[in-house]
N, CA, C and O atoms as a Maestro MAE file, in Angstrom:
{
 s_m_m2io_version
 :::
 2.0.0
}

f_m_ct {
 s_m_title
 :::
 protein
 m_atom[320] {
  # First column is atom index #
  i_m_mmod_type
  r_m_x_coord
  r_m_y_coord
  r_m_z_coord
  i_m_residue_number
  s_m_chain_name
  s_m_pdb_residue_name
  s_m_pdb_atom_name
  i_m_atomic_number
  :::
  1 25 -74.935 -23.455 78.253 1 A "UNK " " N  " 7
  2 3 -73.679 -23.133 77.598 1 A "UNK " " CA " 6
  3 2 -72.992 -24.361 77.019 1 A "UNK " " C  " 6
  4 15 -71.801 -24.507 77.296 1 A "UNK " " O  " 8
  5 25 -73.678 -25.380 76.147 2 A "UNK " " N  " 7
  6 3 -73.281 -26.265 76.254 2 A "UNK " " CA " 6
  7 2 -72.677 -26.483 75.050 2 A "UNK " " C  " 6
  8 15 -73.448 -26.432 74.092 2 A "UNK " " O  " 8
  9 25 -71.289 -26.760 74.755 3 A "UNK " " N  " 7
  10 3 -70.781 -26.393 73.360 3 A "UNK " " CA " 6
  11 2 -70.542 -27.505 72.442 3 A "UNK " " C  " 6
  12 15 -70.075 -27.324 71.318 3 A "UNK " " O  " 8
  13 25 -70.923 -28.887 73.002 4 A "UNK " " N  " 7
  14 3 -71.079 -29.754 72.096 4 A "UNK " " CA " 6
  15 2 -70.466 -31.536 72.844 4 A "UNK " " C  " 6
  16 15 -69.785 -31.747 73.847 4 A "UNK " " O  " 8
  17 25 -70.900 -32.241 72.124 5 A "UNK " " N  " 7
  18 3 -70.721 -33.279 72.685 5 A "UNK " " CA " 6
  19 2 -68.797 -33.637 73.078 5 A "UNK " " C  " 6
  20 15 -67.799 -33.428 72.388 5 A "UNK " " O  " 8
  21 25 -68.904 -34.049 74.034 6 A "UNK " " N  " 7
  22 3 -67.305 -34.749 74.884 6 A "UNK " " CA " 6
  23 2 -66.963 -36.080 74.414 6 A "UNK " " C  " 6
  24 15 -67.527 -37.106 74.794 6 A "UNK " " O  " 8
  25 25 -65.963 -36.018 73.526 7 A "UNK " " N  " 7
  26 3 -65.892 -37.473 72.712 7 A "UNK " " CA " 6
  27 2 -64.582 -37.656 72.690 7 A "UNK " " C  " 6
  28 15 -64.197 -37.881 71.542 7 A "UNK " " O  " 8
  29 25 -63.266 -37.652 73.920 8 A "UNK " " N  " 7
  30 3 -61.877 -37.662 74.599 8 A "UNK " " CA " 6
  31 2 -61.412 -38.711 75.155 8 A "UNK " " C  " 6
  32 15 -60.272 -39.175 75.127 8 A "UNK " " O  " 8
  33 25 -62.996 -39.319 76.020 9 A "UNK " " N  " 7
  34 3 -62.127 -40.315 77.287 9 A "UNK " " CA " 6
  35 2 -63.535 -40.553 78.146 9 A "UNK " " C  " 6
  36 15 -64.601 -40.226 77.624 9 A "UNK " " O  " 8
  37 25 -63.518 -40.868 78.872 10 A "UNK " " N  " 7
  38 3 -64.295 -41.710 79.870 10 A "UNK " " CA " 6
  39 2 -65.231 -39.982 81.068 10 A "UNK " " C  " 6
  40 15 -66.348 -40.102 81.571 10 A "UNK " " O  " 8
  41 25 -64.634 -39.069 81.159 11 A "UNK " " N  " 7
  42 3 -65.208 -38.099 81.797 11 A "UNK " " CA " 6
  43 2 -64.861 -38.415 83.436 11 A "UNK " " C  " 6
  44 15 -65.418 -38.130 84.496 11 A "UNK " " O  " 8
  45 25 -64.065 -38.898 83.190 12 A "UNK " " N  " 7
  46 3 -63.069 -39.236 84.804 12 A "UNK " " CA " 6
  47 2 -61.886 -38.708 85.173 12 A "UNK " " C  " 6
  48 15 -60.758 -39.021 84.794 12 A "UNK " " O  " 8
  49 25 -62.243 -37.845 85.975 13 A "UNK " " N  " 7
  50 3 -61.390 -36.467 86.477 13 A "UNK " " CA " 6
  51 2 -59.570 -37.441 86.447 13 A "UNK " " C  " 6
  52 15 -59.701 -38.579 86.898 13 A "UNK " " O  " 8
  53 25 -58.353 -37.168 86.084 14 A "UNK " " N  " 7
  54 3 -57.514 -37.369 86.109 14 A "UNK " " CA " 6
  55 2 -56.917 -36.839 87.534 14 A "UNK " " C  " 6
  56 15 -56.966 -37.440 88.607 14 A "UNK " " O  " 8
  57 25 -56.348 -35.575 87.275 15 A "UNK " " N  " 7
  58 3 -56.497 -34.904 88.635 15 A "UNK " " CA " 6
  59 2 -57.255 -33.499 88.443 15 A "UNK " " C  " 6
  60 15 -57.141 -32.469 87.779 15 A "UNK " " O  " 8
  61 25 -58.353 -34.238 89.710 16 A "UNK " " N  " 7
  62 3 -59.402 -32.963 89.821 16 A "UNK " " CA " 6
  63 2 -60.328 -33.443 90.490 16 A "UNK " " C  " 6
  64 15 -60.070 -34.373 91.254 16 A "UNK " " O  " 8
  65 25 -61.375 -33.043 90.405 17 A "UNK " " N  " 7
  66 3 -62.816 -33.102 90.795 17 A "UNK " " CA " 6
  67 2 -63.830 -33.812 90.189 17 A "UNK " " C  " 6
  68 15 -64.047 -33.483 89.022 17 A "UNK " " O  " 8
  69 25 -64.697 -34.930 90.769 18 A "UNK " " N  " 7
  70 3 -66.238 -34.814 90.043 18 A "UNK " " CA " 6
  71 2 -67.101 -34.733 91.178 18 A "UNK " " C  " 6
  72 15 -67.063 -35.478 92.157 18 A "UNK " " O  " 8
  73 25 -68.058 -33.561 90.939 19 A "UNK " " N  " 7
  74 3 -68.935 -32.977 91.514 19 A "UNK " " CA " 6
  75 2 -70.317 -33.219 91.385 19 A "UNK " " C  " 6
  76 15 -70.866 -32.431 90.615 19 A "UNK " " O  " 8
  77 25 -71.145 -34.175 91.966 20 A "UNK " " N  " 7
  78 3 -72.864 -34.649 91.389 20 A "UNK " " CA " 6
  79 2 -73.629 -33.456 92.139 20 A "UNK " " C  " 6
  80 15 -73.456 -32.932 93.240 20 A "UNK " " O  " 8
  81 25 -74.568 -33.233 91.077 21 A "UNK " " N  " 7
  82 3 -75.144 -32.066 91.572 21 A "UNK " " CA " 6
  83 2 -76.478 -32.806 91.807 21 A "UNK " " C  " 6
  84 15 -76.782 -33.575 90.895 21 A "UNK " " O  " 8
  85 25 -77.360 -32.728 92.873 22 A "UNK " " N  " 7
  86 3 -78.739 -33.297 92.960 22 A "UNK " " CA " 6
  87 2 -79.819 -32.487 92.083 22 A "UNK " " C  " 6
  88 15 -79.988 -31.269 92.012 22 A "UNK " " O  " 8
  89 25 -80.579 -33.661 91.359 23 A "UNK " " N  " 7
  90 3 -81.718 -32.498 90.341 23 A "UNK " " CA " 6
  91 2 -83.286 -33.455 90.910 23 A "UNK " " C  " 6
  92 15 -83.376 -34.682 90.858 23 A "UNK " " O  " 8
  93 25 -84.324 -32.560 91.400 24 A "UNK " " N  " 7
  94 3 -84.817 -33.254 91.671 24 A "UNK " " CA " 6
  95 2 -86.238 -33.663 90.543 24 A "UNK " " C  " 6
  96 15 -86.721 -34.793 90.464 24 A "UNK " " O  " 8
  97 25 -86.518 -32.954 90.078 25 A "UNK " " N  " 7
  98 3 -87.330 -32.720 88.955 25 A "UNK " " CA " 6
  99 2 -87.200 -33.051 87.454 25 A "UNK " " C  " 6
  100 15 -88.111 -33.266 86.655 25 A "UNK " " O  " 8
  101 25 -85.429 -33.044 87.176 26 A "UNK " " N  " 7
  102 3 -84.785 -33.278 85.736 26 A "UNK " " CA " 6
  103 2 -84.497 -31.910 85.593 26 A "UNK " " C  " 6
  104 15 -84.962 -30.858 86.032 26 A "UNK " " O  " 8
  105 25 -83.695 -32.208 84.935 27 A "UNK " " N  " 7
  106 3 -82.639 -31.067 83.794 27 A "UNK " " CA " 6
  107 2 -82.447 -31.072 82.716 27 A "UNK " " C  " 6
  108 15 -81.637 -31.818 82.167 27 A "UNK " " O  " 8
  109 25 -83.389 -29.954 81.968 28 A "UNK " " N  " 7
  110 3 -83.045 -30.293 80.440 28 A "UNK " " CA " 6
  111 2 -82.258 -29.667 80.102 28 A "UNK " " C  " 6
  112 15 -81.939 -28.581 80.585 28 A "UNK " " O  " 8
  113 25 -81.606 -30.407 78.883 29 A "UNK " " N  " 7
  114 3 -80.170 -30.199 78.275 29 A "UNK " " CA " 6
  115 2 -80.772 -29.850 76.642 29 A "UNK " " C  " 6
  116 15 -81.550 -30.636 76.101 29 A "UNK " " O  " 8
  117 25 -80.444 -28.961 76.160 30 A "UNK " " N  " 7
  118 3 -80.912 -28.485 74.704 30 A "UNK " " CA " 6
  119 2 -79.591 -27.415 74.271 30 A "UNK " " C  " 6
  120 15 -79.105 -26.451 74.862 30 A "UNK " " O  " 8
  121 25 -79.411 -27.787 73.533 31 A "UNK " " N  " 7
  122 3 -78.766 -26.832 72.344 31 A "UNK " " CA " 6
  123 2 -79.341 -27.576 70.713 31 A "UNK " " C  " 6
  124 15 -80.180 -28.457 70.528 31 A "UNK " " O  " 8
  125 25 -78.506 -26.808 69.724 32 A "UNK " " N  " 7
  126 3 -79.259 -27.093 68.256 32 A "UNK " " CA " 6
  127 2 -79.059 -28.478 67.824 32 A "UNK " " C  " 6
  128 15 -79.533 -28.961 66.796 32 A "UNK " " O  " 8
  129 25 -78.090 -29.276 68.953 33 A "UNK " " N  " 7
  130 3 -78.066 -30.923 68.279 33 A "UNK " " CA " 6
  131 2 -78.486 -32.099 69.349 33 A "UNK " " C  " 6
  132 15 -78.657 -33.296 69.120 33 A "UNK " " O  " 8
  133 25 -78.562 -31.613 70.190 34 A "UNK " " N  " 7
  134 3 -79.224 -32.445 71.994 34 A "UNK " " CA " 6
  135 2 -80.094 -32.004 72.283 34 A "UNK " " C  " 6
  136 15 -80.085 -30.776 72.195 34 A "UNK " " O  " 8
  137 25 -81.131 -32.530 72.700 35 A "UNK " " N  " 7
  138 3 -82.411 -32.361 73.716 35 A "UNK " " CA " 6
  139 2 -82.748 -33.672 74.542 35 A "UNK " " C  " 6
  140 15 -83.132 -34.761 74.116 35 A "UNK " " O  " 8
  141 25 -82.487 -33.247 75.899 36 A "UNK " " N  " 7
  142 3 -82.465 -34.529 76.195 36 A "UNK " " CA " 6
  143 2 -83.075 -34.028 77.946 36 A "UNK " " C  " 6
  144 15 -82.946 -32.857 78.302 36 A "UNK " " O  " 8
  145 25 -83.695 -35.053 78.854 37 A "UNK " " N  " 7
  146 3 -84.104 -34.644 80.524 37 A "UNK " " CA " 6
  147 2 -82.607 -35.276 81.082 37 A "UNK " " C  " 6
  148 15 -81.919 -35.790 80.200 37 A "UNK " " O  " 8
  149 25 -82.323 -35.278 81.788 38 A "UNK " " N  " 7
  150 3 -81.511 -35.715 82.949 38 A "UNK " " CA " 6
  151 2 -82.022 -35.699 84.263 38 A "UNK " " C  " 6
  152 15 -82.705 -34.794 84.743 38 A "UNK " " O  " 8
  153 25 -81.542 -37.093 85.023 39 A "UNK " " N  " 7
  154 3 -81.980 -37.130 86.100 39 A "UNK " " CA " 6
  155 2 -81.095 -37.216 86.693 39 A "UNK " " C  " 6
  156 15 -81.509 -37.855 87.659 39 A "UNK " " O  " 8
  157 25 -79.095 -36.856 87.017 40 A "UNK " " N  " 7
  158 3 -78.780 -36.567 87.119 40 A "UNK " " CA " 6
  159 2 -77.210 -35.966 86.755 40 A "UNK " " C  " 6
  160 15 -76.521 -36.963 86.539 40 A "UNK " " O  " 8
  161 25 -76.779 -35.325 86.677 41 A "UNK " " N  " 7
  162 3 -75.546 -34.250 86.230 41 A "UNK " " CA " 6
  163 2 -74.241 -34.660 87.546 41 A "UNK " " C  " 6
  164 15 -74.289 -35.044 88.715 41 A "UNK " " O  " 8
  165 25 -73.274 -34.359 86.675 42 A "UNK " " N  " 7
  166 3 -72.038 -34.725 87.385 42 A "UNK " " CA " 6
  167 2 -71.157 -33.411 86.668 42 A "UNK " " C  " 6
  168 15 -71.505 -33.135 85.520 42 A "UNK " " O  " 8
  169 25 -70.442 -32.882 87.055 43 A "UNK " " N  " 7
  170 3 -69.415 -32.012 86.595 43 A "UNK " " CA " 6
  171 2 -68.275 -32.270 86.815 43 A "UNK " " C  " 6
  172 15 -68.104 -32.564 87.998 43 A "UNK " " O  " 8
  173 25 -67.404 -32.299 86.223 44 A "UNK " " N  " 7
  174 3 -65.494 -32.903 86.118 44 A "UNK " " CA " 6
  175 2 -65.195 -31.755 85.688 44 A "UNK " " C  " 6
  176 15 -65.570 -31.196 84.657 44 A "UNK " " O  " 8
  177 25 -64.220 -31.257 86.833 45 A "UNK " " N  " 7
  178 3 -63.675 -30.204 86.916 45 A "UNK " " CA " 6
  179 2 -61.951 -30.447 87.212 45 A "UNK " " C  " 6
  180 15 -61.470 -30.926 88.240 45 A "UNK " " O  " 8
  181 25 -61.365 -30.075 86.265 46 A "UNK " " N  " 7
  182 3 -59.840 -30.468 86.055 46 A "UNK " " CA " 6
  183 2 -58.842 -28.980 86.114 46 A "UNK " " C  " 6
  184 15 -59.360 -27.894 85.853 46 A "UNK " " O  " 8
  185 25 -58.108 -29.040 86.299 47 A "UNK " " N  " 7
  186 3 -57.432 -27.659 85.482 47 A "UNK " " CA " 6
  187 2 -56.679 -27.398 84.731 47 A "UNK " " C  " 6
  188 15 -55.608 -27.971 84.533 47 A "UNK " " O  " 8
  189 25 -57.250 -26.208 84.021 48 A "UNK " " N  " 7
  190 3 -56.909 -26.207 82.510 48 A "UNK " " CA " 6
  191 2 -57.575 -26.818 81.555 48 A "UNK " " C  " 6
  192 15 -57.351 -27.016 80.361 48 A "UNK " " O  " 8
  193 25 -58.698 -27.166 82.500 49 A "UNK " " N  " 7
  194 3 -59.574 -28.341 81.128 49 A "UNK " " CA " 6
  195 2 -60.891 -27.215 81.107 49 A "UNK " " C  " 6
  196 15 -61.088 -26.202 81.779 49 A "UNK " " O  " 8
  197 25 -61.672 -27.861 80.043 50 A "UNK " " N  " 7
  198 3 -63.279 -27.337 79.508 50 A "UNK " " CA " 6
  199 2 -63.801 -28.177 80.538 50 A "UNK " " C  " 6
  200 15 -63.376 -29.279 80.885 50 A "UNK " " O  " 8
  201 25 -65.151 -27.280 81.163 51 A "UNK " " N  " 7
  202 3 -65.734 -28.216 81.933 51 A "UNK " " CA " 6
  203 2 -66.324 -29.142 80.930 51 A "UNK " " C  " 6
  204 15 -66.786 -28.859 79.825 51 A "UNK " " O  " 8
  205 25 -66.195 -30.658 81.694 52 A "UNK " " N  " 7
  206 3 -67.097 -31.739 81.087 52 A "UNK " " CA " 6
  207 2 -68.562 -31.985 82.255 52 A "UNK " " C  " 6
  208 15 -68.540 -32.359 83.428 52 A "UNK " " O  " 8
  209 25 -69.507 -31.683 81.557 53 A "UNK " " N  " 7
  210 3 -70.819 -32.415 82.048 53 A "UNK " " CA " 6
  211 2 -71.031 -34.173 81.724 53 A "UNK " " C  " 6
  212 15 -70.768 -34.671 80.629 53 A "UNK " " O  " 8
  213 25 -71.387 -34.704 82.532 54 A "UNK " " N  " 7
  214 3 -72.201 -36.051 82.465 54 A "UNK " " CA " 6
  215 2 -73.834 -36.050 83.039 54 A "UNK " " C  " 6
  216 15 -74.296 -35.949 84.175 54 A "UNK " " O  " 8
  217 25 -74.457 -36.209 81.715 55 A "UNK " " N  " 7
  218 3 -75.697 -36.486 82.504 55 A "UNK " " CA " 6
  219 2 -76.617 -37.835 82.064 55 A "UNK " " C  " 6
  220 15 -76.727 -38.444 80.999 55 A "UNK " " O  " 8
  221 25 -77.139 -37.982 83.214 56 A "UNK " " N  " 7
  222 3 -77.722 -39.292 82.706 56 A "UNK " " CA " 6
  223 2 -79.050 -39.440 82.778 56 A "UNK " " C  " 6
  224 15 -79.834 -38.796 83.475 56 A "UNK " " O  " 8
  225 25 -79.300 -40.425 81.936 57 A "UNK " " N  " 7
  226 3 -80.872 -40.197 81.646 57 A "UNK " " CA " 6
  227 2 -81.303 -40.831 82.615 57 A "UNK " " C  " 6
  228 15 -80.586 -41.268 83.515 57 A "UNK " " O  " 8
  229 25 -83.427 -41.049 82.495 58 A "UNK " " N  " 7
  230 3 -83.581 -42.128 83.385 58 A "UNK " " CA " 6
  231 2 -83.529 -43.141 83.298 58 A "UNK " " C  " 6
  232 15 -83.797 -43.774 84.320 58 A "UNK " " O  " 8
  233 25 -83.050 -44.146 81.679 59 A "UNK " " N  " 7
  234 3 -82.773 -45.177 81.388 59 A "UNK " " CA " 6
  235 2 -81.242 -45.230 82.064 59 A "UNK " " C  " 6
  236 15 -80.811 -46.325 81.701 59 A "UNK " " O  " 8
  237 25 -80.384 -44.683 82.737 60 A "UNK " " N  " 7
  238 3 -79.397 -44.627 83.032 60 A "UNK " " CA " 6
  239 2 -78.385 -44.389 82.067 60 A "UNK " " C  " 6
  240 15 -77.187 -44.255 82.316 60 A "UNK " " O  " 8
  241 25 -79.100 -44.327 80.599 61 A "UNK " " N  " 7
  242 3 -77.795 -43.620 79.677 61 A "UNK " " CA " 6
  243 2 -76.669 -42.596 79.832 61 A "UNK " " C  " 6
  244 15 -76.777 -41.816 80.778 61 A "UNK " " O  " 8
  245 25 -76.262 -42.557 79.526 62 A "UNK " " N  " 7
  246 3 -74.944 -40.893 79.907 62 A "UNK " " CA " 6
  247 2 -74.163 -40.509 79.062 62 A "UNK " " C  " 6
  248 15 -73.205 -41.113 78.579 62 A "UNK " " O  " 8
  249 25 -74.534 -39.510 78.856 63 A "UNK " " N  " 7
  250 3 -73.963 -38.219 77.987 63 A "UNK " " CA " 6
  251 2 -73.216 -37.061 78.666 63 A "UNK " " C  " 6
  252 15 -73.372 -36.275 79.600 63 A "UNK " " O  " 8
  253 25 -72.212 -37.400 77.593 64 A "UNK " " N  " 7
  254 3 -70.493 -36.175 77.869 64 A "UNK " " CA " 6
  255 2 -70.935 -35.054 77.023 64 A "UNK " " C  " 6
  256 15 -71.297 -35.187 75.854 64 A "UNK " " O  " 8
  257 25 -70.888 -33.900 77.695 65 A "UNK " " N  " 7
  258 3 -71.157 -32.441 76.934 65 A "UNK " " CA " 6
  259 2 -69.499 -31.895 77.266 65 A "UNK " " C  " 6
  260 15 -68.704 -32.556 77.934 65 A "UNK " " O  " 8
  261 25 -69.305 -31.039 76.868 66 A "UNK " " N  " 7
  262 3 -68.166 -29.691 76.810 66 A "UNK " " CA " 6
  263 2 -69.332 -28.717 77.032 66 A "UNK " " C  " 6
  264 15 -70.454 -28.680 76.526 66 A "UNK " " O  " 8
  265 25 -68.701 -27.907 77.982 67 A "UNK " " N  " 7
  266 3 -69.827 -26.059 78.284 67 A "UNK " " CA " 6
  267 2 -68.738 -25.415 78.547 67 A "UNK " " C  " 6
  268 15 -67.597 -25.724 78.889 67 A "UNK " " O  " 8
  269 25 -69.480 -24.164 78.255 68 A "UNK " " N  " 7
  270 3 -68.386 -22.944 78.333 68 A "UNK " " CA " 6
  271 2 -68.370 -21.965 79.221 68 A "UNK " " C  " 6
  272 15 -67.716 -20.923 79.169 68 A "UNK " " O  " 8
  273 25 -69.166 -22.353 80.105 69 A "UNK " " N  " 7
  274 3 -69.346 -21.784 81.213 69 A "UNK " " CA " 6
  275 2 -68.122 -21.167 82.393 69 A "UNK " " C  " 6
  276 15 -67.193 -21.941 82.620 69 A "UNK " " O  " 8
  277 25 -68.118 -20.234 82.898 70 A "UNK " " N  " 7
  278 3 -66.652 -20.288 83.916 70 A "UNK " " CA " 6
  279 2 -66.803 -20.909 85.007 70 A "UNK " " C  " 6
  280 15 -67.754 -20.730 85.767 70 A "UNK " " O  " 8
  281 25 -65.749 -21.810 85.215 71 A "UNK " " N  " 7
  282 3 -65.708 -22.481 86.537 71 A "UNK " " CA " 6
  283 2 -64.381 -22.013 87.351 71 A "UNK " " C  " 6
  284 15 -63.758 -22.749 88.116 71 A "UNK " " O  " 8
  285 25 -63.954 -20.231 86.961 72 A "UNK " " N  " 7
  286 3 -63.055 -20.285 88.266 72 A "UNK " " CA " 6
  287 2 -63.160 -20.362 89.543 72 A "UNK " " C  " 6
  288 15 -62.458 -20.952 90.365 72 A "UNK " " O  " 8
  289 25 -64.458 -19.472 89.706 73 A "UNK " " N  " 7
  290 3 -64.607 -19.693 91.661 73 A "UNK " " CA " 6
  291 2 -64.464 -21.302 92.030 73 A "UNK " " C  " 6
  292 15 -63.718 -21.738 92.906 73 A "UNK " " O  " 8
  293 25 -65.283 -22.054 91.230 74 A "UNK " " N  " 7
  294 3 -65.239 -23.489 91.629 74 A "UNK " " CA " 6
  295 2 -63.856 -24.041 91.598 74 A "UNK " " C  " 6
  296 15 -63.507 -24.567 92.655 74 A "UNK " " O  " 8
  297 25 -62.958 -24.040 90.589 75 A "UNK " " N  " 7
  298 3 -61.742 -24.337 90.858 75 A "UNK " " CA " 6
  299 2 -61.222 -23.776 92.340 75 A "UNK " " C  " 6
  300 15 -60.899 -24.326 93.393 75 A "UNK " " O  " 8
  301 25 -61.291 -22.656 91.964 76 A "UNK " " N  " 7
  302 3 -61.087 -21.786 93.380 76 A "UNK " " CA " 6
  303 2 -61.149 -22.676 94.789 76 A "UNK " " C  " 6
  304 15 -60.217 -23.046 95.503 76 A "UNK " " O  " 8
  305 25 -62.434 -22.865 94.915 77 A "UNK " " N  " 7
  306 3 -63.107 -23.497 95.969 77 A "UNK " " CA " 6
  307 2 -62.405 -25.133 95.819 77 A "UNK " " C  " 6
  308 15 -62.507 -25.883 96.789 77 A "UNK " " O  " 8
  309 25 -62.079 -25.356 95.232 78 A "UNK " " N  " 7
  310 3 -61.633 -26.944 95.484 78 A "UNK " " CA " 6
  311 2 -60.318 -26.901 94.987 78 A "UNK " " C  " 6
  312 15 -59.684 -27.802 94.438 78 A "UNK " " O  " 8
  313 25 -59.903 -25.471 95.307 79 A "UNK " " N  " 7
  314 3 -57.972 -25.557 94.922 79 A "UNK " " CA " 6
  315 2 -57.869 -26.510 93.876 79 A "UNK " " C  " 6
  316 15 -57.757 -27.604 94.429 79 A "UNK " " O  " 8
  317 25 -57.856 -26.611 92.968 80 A "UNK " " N  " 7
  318 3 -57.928 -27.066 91.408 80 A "UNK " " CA " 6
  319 2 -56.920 -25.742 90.736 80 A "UNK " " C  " 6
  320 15 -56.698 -25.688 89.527 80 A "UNK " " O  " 8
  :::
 }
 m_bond[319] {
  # First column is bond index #
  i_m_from
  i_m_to
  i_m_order
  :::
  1 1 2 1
  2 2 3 1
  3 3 4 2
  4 3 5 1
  5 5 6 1
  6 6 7 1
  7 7 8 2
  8 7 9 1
  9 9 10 1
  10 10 11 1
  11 11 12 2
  12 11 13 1
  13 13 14 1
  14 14 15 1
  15 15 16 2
  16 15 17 1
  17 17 18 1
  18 18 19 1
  19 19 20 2
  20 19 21 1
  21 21 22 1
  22 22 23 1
  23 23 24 2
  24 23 25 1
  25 25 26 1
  26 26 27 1
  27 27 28 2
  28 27 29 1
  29 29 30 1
  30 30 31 1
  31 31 32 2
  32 31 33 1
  33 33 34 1
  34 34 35 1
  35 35 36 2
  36 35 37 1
  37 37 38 1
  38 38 39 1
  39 39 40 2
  40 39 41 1
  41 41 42 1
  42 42 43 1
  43 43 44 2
  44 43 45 1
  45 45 46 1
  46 46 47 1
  47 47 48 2
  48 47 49 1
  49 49 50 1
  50 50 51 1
  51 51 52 2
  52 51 53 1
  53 53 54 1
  54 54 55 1
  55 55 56 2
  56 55 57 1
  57 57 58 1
  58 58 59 1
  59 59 60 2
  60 59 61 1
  61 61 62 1
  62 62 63 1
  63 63 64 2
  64 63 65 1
  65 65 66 1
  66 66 67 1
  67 67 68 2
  68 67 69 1
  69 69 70 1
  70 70 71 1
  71 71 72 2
  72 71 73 1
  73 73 74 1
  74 74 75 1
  75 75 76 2
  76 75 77 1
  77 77 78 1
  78 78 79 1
  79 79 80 2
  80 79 81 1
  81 81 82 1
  82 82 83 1
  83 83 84 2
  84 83 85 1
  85 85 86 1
  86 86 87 1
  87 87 88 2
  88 87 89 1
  89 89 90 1
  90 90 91 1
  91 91 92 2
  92 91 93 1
  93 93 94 1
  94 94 95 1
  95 95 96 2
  96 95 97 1
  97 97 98 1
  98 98 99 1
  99 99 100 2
  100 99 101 1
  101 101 102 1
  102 102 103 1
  103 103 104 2
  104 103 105 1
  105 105 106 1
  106 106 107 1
  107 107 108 2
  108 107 109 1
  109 109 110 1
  110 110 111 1
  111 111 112 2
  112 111 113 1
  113 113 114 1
  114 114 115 1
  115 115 116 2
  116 115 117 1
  117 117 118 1
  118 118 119 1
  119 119 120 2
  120 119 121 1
  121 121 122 1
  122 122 123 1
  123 123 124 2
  124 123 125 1
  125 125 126 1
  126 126 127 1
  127 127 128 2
  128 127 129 1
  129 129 130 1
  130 130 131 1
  131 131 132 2
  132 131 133 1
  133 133 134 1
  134 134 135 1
  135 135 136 2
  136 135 137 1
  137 137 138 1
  138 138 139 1
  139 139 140 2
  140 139 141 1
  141 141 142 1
  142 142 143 1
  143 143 144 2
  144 143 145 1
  145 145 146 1
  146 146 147 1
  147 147 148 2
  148 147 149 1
  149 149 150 1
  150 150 151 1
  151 151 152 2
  152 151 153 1
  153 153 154 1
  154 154 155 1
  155 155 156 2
  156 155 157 1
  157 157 158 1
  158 158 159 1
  159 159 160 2
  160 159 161 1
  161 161 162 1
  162 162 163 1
  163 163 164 2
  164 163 165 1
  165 165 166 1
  166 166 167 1
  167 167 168 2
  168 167 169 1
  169 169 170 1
  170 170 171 1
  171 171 172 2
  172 171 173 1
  173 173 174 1
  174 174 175 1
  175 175 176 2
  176 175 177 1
  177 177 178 1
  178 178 179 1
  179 179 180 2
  180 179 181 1
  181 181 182 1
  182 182 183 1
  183 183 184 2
  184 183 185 1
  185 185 186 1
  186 186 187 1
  187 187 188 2
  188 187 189 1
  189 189 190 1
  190 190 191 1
  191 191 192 2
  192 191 193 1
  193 193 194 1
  194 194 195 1
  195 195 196 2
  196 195 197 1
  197 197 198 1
  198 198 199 1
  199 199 200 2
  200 199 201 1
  201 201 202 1
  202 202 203 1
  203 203 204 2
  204 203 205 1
  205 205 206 1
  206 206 207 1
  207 207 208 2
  208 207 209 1
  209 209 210 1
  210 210 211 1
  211 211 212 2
  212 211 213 1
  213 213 214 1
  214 214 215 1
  215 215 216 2
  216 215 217 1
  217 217 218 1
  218 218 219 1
  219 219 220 2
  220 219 221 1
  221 221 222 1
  222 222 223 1
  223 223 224 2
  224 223 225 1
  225 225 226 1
  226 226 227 1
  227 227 228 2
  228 227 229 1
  229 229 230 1
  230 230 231 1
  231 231 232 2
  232 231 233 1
  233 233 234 1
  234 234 235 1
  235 235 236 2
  236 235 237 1
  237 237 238 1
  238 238 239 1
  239 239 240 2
  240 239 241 1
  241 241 242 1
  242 242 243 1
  243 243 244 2
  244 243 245 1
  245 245 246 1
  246 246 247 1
  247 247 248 2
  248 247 249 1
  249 249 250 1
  250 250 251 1
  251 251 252 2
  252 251 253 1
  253 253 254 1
  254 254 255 1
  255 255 256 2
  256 255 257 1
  257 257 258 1
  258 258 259 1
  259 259 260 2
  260 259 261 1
  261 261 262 1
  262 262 263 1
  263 263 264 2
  264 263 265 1
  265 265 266 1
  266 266 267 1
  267 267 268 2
  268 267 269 1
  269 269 270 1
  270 270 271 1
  271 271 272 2
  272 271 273 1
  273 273 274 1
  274 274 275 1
  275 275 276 2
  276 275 277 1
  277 277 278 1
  278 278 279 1
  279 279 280 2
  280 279 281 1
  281 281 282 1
  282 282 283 1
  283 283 284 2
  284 283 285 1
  285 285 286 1
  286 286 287 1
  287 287 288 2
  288 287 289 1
  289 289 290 1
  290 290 291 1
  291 291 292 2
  292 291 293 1
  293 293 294 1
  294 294 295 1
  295 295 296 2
  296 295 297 1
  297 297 298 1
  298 298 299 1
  299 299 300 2
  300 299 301 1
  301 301 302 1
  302 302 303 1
  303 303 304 2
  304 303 305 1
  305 305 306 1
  306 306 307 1
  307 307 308 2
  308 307 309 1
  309 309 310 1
  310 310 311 1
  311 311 312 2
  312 311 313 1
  313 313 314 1
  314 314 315 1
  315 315 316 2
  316 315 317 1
  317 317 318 1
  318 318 319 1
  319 319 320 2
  :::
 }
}
């Protein structure tokens, strides 16, 4: 659900959450302008915000996505 690159700020929760998710294999990231593996994903979860993804390559690069995914339970769960 990934709706396009995050080009705002640094991807550092103000007040909120960042959440690393363990990938053990990689995660590919594709829509019609990214294709890319990740070795691992971070989610910044704010409220009232678009979730921001960070993922980073295995060169350690890192890339800010916007997704459109719902993250209420997760807010939920971390009172956000």
């Amino acid at each position: 659900s990934i709706s396009g690159l995050y080009k705002k700020g640094s991807g550092v929760a103000k007040k909120g959450y960042v959440v690393k998710v363990g990938v053990v294999r990689g995660v590919k990231i594709e829509n019609s302008a990214v294709k890319r593996l990740g070795s691992e994903v971070i989610f910044v979860v704010e409220r009232n915000q678009k979730g921001i993804m960070m993922v980073f390559e295995n060169e350690n690069r890192r890339y800010f996505f916007e997704f459109s995914d719902d993250l209420s339970l997760v807010r939920k769960a971390l009172e956000v």
